[in-house]
N, C-alpha and C positions, 0 to 999 in steps of 0.2 A: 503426571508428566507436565501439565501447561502448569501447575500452580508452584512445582519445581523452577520451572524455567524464568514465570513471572518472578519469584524473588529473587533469581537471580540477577535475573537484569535490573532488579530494583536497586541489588544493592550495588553495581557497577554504576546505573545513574547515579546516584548518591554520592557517591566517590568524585564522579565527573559530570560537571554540570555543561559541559559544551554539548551535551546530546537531549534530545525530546523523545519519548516514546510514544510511539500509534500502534497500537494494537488492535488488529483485525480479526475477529471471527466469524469465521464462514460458516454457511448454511446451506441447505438444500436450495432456498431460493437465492442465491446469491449470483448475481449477474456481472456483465460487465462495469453497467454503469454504475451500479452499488457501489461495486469495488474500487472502480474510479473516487469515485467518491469521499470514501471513506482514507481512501491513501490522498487526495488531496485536502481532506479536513484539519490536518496539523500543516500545512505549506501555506505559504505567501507566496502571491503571484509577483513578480519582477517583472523588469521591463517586455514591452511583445508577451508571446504567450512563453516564458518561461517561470517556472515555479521553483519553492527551494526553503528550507527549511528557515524563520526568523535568522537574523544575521547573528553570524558568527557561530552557529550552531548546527550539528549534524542530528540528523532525522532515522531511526532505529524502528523500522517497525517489524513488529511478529505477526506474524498470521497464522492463525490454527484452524484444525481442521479444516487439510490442504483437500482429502478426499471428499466432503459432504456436497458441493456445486452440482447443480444437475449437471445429466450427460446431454447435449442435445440427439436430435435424430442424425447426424453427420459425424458422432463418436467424439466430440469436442466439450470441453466443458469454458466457454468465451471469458470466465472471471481469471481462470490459468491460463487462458493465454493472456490477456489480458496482464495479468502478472510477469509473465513467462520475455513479452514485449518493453516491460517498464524494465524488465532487470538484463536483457539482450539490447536493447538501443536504449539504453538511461535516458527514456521521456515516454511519456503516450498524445495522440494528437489530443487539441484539442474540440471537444464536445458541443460549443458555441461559437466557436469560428474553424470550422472543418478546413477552410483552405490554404494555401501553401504560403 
């Protein structure tokens, strides 16, 4: 299925160069701040703490295996919500300057 899905998007960027692809794969150890991470390793930071794909261009990431995160002890797995946050309020705070 993921190597389905990779060509397809391959062949969609290809077609259309206004997008970047980030491709995330997740693991048992996969954390918040990994995940932070890794979803900010294809963005340019802008002015203040806003982020946002090189200009003029839309950012396209897949993530797989959405199940593998550990569960913590309080039934949570913090890389999904963590996800669950970026895609409910389009931002996550940030990690070197926590305040408002």
């Amino acid at each position: 299925k993921t190597k389905v899905l990779h060509h397809y998007v391959e062949l969609q960027l290809q077609a259309n160069e206004s997008y970047i692809q980030n491709t995330i794969n997740m693991n048992y150890f996969m954390d918040a701040r990994s995940m932070q991470a890794q979803v900010e390793q294809v963005l340019d930071k802008r002015s203040g703490s806003t982020f946002g794909p090189p200009g003029g261009k839309h950012c396209l990431c897949l993530v797989d295996d959405l199940n593998l995160p550990y569960i913590e002890e309080y039934g949570t797995q913090n890389s999904l919500e963590l996800l669950r946050q970026l895609i409910d309020q389009r931002g996550v705070f940030d990690r070197e300057d926590p305040g408002f």
